[in-house]
C-alpha positions in Angstrom: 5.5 -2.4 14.5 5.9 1.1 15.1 9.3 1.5 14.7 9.4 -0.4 11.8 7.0 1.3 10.1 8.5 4.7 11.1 12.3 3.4 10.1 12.4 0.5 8.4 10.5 1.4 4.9 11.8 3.6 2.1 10.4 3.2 -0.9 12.7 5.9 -3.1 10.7 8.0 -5.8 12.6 8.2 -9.4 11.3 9.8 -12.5 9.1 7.4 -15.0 11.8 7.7 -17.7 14.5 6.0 -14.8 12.2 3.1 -13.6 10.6 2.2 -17.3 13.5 0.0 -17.8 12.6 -2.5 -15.6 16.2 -4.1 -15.8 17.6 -1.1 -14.3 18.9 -0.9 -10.6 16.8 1.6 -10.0 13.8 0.1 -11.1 14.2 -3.1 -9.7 15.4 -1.6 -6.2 12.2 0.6 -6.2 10.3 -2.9 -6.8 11.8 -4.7 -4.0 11.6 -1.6 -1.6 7.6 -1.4 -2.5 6.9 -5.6 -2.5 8.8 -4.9 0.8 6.7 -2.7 2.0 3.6 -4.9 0.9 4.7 -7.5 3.3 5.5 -4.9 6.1 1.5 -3.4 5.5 0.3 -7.7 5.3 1.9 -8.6 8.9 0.7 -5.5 10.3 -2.6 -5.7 9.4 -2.8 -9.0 10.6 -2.8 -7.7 14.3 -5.9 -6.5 13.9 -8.5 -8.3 16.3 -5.0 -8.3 18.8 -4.2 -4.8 18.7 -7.0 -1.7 19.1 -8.0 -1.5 16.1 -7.2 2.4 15.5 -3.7 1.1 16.0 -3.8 -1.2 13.3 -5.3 1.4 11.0 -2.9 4.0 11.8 0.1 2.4 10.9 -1.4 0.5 8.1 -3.3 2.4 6.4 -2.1 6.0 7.4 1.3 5.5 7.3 2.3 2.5 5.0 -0.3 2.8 2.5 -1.0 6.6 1.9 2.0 7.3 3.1 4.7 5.1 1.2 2.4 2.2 -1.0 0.0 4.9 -2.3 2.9 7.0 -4.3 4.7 4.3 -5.8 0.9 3.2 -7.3 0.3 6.2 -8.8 3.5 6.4 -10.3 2.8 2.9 -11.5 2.3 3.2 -15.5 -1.4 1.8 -16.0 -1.5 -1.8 -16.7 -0.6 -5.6 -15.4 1.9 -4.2 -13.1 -0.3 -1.9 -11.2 -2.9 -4.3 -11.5 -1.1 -6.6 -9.4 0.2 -4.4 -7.1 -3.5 -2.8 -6.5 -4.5 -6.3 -5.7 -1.3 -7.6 -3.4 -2.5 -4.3 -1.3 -6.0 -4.7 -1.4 -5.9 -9.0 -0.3 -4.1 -7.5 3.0 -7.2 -5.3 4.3 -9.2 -7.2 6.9 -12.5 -8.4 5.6 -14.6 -7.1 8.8 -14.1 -3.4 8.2 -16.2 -3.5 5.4 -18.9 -5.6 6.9 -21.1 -2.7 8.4 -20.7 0.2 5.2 -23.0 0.9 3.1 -23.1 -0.2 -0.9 -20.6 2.4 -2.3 -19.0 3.5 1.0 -15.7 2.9 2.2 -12.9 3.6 4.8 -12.0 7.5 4.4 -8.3 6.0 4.7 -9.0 4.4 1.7 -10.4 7.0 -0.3 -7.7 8.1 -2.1 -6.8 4.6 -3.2 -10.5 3.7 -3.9 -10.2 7.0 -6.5 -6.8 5.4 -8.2 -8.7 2.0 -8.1 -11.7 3.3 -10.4 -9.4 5.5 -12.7 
């Protein structure tokens, strides 16, 4: 998983005015490379329970989300799109982690996509 996460994922940045038009190569590679990426970030997360948990969090949410996932979101004119996206990523987090924080609380590796969430 390591090595996957470490080599495997590229998600390439372009300017807005290059990836608006979604029927250009650039555009739709950048899609493929994040939805990609969403999968990668899905099947590791599902280790969790199997693999130490700080494991799990590391290369999920440390590397592939805040790392890779995170940037393309923000980049992510506001609307359907990032709707989706925001909720692809969110479906994948493990319901336990949240079972023992407080109302208003979360995961300080989330923090930063909790802030894009409520903007």
């Amino acid at each position: 998983m390591k090595k996957s996460v470490e080599e495997d994922v590229f998600i390439p940045l372009y300017p807005k005015s290059t990836v608006e038009d979604k029927s250009s190569l650039r555009s739709k590679f950048q899609e493929r490379q994040f939805w990609s990426a969403v999968k990668l970030l899905s099947n590791v997360l599902l280790w969790d329970g199997i693999v130490q948990e700080d494991t799990v969090r590391e290369l999920g949410l440390n590397k592939l989300l805040n790392r890779y996932l995170l940037l393309n979101l923000l980049n992510t004119p506001p609307g359907p799109d990032n709707i989706e996206k925001c909720s692809k990523v969110v479906a994948c987090l493990p319901e336990r982690w949240f079972q023992d924080l407080k109302s208003g609380s979360t995961l300080p590796e989330l923090l930063n996509l909790c802030q894009h969430l409520l903007q």
